[in-house]
C-alpha positions in Angstrom: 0.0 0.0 0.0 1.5 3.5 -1.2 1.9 6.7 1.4 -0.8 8.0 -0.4 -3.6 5.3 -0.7 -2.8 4.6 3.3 -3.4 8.5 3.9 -6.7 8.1 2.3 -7.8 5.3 4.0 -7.0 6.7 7.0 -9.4 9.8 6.2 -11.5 7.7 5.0 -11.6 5.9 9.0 -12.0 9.1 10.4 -15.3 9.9 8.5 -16.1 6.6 9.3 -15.5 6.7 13.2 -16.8 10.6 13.3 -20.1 9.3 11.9 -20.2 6.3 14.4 -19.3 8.6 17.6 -19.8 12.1 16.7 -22.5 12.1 14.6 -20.8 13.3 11.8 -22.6 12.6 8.0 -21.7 9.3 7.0 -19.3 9.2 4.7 -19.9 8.7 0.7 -20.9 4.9 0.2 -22.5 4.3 3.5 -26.0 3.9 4.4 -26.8 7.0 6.9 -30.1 4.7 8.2 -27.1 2.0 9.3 -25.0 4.2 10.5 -27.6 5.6 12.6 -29.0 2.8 13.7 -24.8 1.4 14.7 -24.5 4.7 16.1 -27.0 3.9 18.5 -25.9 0.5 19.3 -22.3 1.5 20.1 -23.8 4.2 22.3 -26.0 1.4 24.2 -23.2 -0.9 24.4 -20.9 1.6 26.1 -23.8 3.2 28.5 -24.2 -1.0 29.6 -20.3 -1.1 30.1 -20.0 2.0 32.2 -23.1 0.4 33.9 -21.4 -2.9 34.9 -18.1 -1.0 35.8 -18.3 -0.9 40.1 -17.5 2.6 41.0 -17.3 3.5 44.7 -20.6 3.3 46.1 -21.4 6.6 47.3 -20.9 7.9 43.7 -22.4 5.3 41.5 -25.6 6.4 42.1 -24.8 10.2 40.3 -22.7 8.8 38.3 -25.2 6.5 36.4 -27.5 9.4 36.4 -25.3 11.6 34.7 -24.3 8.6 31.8 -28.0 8.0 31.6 -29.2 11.8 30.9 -25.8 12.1 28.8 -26.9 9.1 26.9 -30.5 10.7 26.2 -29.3 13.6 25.0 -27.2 12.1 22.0 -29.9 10.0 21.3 -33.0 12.9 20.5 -33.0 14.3 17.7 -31.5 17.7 17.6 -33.5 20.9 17.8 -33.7 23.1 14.3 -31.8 26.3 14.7 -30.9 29.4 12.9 -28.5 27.5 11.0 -30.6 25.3 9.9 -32.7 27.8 8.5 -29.7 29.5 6.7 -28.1 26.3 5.1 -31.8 26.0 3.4 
């Protein structure tokens, strides 16, 4: 594999792991519907993880709280703004 062609797979990952985590536009090629819908299974997964992970007990309580209203906000749909409206 050349310098280049490695360089663009590498972008290529990024757009790819932006999309999956950071809710980024899928990159050309992919299915945005999938990638939603992986999105949200990755996000599950690591809420459950955090979830089984013991933390001291006096904090686990907030703590879960705070993943699970964390969680909740990536997952709705964000609200329309000004932006929005310009990009139209």
């Amino acid at each position: 594999m050349s310098d280049a062609e490695r360089a663009a797979l590498g972008a290529a990952q990024e757009r790819l792991l932006a999309a999956l985590v950071g809710g980024a536009e899928p990159p050309p090629g992919f299915d945005p519907e999938r990638i939603r819908i992986q999105a949200q299974a990755l996000l599950a997964k690591h809420a459950r993880v955090h979830a089984e992970t013991p933390a001291p007990a006096p904090r686990r309580a907030r703590l879960l709280a705070f993943r699970a209203g964390r969680a909740a906000r990536k997952l709705r749909p964000a609200e329309p703004s000004a932006a929005d409206g310009d990009a139209r």
